[in-house]
FIPA-258506 format. One record per residue (C-alpha): residue number from 1; x, y, z. Coordinates in Angstrom, 2 decimals, decimal comma, padded with zeros to 5 digits, m for minus. Last residue first. Layout:
BEGIN
+-----+---------+---------+---------+
| pos |       X |       Y |       Z |
+-----+---------+---------+---------+
| NUM |       X |       Y |       Z |
...
+-----+---------+---------+---------+
END
This chain:
BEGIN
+-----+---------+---------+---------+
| pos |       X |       Y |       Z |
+-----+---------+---------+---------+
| 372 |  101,04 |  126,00 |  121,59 |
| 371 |  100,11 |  128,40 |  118,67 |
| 370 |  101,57 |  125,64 |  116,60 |
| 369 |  098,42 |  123,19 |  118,10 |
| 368 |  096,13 |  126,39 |  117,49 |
| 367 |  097,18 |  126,72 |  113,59 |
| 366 |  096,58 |  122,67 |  113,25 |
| 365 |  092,74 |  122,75 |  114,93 |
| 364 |  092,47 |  125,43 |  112,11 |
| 363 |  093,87 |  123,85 |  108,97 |
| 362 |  091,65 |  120,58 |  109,97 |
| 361 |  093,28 |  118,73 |  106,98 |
| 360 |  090,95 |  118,23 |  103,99 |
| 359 |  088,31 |  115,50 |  104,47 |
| 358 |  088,24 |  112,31 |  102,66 |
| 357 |  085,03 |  110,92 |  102,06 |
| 356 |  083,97 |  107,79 |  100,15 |
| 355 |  080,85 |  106,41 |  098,12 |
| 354 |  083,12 |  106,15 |  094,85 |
| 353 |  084,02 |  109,90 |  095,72 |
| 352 |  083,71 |  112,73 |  098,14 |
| 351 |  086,24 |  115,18 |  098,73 |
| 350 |  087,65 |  117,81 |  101,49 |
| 349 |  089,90 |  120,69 |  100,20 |
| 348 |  093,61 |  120,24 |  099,58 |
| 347 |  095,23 |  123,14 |  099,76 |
| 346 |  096,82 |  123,07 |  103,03 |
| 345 |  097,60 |  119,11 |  102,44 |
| 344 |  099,33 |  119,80 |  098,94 |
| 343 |  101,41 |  122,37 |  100,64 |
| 342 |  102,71 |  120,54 |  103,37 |
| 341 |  103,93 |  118,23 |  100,61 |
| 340 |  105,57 |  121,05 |  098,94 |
| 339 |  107,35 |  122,40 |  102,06 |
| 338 |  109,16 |  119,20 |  102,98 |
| 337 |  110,48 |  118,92 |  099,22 |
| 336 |  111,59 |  122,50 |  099,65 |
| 335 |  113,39 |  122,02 |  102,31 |
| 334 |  114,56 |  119,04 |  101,78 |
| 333 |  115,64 |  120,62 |  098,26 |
| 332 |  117,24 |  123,29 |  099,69 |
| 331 |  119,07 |  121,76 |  101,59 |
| 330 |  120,81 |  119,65 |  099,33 |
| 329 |  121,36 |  122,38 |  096,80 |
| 328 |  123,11 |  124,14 |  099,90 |
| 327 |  125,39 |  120,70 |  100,36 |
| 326 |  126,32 |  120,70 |  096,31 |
| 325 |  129,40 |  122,60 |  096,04 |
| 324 |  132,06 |  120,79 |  097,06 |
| 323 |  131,04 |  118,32 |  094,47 |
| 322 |  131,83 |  120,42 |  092,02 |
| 321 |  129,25 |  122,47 |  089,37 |
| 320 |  129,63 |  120,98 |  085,79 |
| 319 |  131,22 |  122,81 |  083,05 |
| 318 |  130,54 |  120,53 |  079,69 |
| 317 |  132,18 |  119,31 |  076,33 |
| 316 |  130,13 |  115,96 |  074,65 |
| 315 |  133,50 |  114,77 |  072,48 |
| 314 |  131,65 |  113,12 |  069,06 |
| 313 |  130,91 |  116,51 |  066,82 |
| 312 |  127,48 |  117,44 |  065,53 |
| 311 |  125,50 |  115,70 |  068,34 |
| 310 |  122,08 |  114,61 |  066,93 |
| 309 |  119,62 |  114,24 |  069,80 |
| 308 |  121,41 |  116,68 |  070,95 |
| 307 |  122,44 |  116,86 |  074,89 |
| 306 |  121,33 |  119,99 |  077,12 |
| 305 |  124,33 |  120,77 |  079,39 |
| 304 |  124,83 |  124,61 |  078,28 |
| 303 |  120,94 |  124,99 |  078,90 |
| 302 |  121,09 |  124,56 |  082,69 |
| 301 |  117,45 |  122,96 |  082,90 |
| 300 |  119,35 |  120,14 |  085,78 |
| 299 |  116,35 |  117,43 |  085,98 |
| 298 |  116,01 |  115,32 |  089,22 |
| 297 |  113,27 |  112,42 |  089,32 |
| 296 |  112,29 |  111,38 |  092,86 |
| 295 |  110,28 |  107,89 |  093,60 |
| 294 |  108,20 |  106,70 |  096,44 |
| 293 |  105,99 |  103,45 |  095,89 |
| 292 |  104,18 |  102,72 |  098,94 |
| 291 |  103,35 |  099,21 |  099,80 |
| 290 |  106,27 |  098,41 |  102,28 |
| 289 |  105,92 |  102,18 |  103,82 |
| 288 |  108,25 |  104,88 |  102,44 |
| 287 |  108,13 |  106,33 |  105,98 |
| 286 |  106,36 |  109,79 |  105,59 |
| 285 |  106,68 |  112,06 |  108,81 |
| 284 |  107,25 |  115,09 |  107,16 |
| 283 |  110,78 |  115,54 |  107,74 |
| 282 |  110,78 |  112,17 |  106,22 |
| 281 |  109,52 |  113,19 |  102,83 |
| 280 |  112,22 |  115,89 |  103,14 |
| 279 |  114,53 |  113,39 |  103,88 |
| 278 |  113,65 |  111,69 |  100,49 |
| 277 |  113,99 |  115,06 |  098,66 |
| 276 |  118,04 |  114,23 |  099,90 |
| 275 |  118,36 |  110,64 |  097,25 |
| 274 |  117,44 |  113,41 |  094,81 |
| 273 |  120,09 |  115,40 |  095,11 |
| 272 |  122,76 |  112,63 |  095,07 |
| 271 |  120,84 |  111,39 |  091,94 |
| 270 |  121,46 |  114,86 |  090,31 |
| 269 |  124,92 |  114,27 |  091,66 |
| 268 |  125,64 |  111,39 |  089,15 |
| 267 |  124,13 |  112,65 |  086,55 |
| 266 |  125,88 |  115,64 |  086,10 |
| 265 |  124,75 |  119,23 |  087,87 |
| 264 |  124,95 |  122,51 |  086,34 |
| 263 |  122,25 |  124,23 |  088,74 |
| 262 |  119,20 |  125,45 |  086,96 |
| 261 |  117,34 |  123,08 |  089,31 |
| 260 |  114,05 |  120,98 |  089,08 |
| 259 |  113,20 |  118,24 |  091,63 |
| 258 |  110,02 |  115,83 |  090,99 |
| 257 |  108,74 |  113,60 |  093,78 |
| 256 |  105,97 |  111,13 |  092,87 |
| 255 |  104,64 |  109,97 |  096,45 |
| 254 |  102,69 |  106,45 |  096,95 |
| 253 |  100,19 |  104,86 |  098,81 |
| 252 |  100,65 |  102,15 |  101,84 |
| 251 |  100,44 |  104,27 |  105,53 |
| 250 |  097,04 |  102,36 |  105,50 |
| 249 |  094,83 |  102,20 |  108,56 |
| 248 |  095,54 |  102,05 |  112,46 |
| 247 |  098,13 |  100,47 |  115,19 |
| 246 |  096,49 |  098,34 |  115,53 |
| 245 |  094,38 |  100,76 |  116,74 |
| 244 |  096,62 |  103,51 |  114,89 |
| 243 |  099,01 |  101,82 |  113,09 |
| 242 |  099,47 |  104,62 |  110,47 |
| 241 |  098,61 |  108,19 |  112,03 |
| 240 |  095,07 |  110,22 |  112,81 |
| 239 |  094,97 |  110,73 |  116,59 |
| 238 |  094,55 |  114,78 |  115,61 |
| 237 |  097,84 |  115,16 |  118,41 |
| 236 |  099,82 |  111,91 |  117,11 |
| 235 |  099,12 |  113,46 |  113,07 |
| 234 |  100,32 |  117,06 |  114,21 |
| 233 |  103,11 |  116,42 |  115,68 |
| 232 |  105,29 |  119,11 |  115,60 |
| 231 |  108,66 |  119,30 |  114,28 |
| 230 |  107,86 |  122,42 |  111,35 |
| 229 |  104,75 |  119,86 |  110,07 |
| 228 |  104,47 |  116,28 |  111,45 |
| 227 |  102,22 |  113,73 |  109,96 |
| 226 |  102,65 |  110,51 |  111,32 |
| 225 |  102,75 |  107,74 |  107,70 |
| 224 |  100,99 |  107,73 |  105,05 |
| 223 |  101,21 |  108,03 |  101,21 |
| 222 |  099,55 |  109,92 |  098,13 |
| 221 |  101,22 |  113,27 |  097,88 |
| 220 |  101,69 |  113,71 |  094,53 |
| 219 |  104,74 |  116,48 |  094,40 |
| 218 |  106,52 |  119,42 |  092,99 |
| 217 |  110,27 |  120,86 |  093,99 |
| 216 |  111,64 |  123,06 |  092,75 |
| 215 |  115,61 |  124,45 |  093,29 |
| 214 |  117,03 |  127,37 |  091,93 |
| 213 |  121,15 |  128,33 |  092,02 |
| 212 |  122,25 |  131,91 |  093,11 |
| 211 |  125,99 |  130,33 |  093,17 |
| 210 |  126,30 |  129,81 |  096,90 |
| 209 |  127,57 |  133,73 |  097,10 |
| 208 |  124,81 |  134,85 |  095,10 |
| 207 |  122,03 |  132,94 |  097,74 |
| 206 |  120,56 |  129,96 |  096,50 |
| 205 |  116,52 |  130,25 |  095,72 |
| 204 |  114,19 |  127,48 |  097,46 |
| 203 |  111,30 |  126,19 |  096,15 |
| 202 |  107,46 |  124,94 |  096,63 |
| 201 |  104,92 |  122,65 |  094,86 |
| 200 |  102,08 |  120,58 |  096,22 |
| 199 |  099,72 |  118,66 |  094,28 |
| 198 |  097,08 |  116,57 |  096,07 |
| 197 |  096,19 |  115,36 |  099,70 |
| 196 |  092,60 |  114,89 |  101,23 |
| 195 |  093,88 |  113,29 |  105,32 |
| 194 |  094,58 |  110,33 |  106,58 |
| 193 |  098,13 |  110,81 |  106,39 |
| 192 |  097,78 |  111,87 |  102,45 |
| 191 |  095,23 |  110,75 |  100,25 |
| 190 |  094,72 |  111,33 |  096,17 |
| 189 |  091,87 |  111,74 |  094,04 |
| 188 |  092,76 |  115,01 |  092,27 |
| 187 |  096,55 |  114,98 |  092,88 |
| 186 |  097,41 |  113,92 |  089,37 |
| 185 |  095,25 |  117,04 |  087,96 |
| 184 |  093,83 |  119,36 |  090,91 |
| 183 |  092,60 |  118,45 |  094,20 |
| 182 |  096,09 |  120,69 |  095,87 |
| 181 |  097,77 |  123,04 |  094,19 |
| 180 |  097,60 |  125,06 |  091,11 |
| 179 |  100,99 |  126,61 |  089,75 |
| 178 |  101,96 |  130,13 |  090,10 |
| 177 |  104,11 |  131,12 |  087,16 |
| 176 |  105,20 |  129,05 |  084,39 |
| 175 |  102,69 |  127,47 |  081,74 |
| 174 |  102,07 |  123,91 |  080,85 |
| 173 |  098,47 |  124,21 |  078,86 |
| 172 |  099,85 |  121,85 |  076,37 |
| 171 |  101,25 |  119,09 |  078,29 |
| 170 |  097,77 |  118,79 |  080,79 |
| 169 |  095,73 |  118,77 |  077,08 |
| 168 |  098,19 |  115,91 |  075,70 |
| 167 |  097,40 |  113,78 |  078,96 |
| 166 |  093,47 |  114,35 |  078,72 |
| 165 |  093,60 |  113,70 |  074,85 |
| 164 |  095,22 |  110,22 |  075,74 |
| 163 |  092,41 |  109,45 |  077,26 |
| 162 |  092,08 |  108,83 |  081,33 |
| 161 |  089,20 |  106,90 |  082,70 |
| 160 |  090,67 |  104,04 |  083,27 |
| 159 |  087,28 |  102,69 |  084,83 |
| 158 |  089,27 |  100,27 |  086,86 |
| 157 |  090,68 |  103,50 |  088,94 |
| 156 |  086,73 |  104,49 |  089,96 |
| 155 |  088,40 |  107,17 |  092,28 |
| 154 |  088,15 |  107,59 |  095,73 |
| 153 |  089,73 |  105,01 |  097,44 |
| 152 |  091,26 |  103,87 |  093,68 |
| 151 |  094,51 |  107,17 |  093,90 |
| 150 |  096,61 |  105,00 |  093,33 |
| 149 |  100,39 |  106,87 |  092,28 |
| 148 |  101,79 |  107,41 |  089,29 |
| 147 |  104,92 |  108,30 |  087,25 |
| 146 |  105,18 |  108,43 |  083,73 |
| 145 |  108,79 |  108,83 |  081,32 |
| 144 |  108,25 |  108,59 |  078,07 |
| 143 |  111,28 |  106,92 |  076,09 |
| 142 |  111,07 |  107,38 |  072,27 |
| 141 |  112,20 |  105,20 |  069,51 |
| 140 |  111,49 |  105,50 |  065,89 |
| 139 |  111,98 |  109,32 |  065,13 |
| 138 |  112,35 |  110,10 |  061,40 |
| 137 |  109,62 |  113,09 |  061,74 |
| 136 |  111,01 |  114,53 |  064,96 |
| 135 |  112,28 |  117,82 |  063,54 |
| 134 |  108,76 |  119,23 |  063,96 |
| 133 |  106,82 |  117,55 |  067,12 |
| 132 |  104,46 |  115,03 |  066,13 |
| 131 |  106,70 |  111,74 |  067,11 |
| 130 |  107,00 |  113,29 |  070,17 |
| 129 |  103,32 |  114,02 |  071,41 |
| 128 |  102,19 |  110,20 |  070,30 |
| 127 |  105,00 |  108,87 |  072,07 |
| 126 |  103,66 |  111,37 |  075,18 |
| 125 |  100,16 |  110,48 |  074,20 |
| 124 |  101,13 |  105,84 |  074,08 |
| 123 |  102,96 |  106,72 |  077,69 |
| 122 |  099,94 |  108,62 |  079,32 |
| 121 |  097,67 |  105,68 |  078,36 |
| 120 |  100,28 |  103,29 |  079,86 |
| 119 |  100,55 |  105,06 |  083,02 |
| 118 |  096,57 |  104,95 |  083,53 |
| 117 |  096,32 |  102,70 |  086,03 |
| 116 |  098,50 |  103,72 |  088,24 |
| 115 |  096,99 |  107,52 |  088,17 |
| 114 |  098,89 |  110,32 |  086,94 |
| 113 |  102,40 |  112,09 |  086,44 |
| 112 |  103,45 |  112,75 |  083,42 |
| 111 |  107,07 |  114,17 |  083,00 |
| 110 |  107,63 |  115,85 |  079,24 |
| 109 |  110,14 |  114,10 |  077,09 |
| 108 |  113,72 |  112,92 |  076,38 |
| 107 |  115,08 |  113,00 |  080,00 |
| 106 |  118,53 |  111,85 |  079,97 |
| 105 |  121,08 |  109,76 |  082,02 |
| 104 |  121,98 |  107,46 |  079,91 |
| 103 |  120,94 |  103,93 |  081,47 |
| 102 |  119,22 |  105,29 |  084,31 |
| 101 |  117,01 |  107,44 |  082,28 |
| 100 |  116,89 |  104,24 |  079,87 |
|  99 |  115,64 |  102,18 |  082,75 |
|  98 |  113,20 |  104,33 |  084,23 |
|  97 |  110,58 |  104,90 |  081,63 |
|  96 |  107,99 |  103,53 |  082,95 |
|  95 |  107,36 |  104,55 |  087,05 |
|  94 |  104,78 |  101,38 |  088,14 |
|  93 |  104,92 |  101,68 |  091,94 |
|  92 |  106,74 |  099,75 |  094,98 |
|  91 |  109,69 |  101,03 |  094,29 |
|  90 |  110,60 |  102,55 |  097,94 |
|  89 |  113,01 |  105,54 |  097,83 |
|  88 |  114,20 |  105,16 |  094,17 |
|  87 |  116,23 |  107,75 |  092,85 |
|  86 |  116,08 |  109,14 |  089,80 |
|  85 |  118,43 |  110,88 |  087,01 |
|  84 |  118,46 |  113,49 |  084,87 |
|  83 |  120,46 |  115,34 |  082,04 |
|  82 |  118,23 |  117,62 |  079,26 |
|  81 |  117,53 |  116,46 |  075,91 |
|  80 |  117,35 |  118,57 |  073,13 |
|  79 |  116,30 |  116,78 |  070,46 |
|  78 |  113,50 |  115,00 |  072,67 |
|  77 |  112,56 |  118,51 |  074,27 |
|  76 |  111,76 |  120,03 |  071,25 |
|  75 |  111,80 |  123,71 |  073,28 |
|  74 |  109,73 |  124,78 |  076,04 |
|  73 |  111,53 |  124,14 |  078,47 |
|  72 |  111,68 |  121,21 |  081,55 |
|  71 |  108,22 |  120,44 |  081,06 |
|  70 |  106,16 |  119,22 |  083,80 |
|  69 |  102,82 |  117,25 |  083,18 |
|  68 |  100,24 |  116,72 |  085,65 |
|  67 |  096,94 |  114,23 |  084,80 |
|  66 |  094,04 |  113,75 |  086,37 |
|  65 |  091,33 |  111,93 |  088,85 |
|  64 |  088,32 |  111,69 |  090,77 |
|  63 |  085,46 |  109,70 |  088,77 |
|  62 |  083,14 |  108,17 |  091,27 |
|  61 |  080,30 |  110,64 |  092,14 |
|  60 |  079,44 |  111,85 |  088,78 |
|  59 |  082,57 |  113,38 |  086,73 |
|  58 |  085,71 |  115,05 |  088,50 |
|  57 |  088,39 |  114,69 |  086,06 |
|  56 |  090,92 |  117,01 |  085,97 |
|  55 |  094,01 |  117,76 |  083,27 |
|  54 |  097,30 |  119,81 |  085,12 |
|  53 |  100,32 |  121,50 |  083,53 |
|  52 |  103,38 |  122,71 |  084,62 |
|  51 |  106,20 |  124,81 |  082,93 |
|  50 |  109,84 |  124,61 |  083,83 |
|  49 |  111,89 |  126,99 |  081,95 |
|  48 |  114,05 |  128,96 |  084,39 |
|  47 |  113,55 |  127,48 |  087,78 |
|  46 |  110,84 |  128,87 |  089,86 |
|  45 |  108,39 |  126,92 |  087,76 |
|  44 |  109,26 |  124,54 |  090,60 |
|  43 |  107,20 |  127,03 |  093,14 |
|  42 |  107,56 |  129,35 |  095,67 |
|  41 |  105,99 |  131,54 |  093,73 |
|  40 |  109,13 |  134,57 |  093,90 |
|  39 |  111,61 |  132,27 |  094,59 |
|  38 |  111,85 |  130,90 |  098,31 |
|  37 |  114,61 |  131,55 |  101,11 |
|  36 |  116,55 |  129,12 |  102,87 |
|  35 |  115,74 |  128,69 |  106,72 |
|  34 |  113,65 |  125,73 |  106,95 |
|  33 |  109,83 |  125,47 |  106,73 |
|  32 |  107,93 |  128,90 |  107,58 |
|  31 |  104,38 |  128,43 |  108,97 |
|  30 |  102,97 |  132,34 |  108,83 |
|  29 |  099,34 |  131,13 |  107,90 |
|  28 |  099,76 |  132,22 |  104,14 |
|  27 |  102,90 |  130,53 |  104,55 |
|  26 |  101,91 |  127,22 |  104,76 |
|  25 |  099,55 |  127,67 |  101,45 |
|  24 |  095,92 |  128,68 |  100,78 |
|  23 |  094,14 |  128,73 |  097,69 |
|  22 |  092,73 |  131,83 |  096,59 |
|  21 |  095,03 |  133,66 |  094,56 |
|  20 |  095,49 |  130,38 |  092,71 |
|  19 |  091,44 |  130,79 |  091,47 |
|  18 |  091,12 |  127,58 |  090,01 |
|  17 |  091,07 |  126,68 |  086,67 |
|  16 |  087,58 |  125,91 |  085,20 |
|  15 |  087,51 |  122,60 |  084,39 |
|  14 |  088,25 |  120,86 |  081,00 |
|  13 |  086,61 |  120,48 |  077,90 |
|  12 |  088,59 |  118,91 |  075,46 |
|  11 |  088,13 |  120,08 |  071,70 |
|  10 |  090,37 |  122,93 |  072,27 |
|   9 |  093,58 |  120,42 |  073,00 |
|   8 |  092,74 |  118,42 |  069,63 |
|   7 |  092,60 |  121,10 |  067,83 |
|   6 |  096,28 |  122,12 |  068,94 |
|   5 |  097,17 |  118,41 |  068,37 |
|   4 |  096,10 |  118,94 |  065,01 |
|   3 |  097,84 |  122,24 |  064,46 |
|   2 |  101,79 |  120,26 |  065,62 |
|   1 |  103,10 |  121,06 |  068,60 |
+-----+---------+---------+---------+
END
């Protein structure tokens, strides 16, 4: 990054991070999803490389919103592209950058995820973040690839209150390590059954024998639907679930899935692994409602299948794992995709905004139901 985007960073005055130590997960109260083990933060920074980054806005009583980014290494990421692909559980949502992804299978910059409004703000930064990389000074075309979901019941949305500074501040504080859950950057301002949702992240490490692969997950849990955690039903107990009295309010919202893995996967089954986080959303009791917009994108970070921008021969030479091969990446990443949105409810905490309240999910009402 170049020293004026550096400046630019400093001169934004975000919040005080969280304390992560703090902020309680699923298995901080002994709730154990699936049967795969986690990396050491059960997190998508897990895999090798991937950083995340969050920007948030909580201003007055109406502003409730952010910015996450996700970097798949910290490298020029648009001349050394890594291979992706996304599947589309319900498109009802504005992801831009799609096409070309699908078209040739690459990811050329960071992943923003943010509000719906504000997806072409976070497209103009990351062009704006590209073309003033070194080594990108005769770019003319760049793809940015932003996801979103609404978060308007509690956030002034029309204000479009995200900058462009906001978007390149989440990119450069991208770190690895523990990674800040809940009402924080994208997930600021979002709902989830009923209840405050947010970020969630989790991940599940391949044993030796399976190829000691990574997969991390990270979502935006914005949607409805009957929440159930580990089988139990926890939204039919609390009487909080879509149709209620009629059978109730809004299972419409959205969920931005992302799926990281060091595995050497093509294209083709890096969309097979993402069509799976899908079941994970359904594990949860999600149901990709008609006005829910529910979208994975799958990265593989395994540097031997990074594509130049500039290829120095024309034959593109890689090892890619078999199909025979991929069922433990696929459960891992239900597992992990289940786990993160669990996650983002645990540590979301109750908010107020735009003369609204969403509280956080009754942790202790839940922990007596499991008792059961």
């Amino acid at each position: 990054m170049t020293r004026f985007y550096i400046l630019l960073f400093l001169s934004v005055i975000l919040l005080p991070d969280m304390n992560y130590a703090q902020q309680k997960r699923c298995r901080d109260y002994n709730i154990k999803i699936g049967l795969m083990p986690t990396g050491p933060n059960n997190a998508i920074t897990d895999v090798p490389g991937v950083t995340v980054g969050h920007t948030t806005l909580i201003e007055g009583d109406r502003i409730r919103t952010g910015a996450t980014a996700i970097l798949p290494h910290n490298s020029n990421i648009f001349q050394e592209k890594v291979p992706a692909a996304i599947y589309i559980g319900n498109g009802f949502g504005k992801l831009a950058g799609f096409t070309q992804v699908e078209e040739l299978g690459t990811l050329e910059t960071p992943i923003i995820l943010t509000n719906t409004l504000s997806v072409p703000t976070a497209s103009n930064a990351l062009i704006s973040y590209t073309l003033a990389q070194d080594g990108n000074q005769s770019v003319r075309s760049v793809n940015p690839l932003v996801g979103e979901t609404n978060d308007g019941y509690l956030n002034d949305i029309r204000g479009r209150h995200i900058t462009e500074a906001h978007i390149l501040s989440a990119i450069a504080s991208a770190k690895s390590g523990p990674v800040q859950e809940g009402n924080v950057g994208a997930g600021t301002g979002t709902r989830c059954f009923g209840f405050k949702g947010g970020i969630g992240t989790a991940s599940r490490q391949l044993p030796t024998s399976l190829g000691g692969y990574t997969v991390g997950v990270l979502v935006q849990s914005n949607f409805g639907g009957v929440l159930q955690i580990n089988g139990l039903q926890v939204g039919k107990k609390l009487e909080q679930y879509y149709f209620r009295d009629q059978l109730q309010e809004g299972a419409d919202g959205s969920c931005m899935m992302v799926v990281a893995t060091n595995a050497p996967l093509d294209v083709r089954n890096l969309k097979r692994l993402a069509k799976r986080a899908m079941l994970g959303l359904a594990k949860t009791g999600g149901i990709a409602s008609n006005g829910s917009g529910d979208y994975v994108i799958a990265f593989s970070t395994a540097a031997a299948l990074r594509v130049p921008y500039q290829p120095e021969t024309p034959l593109l030479q890689q090892e890619v794992l078999h199909n025979s091969r991929m069922s433990p990446l696929f459960m891992a990443v239900i597992e992990a995709t289940e786990e993160a949105i669990i996650n983002s409810l645990f540590a979301a905490e109750s908010m107020e905004g735009s003369g609204r309240q969403l509280e956080a999910l009754p942790i202790d009402q839940v922990l007596e139901m499991m008792k059961e």
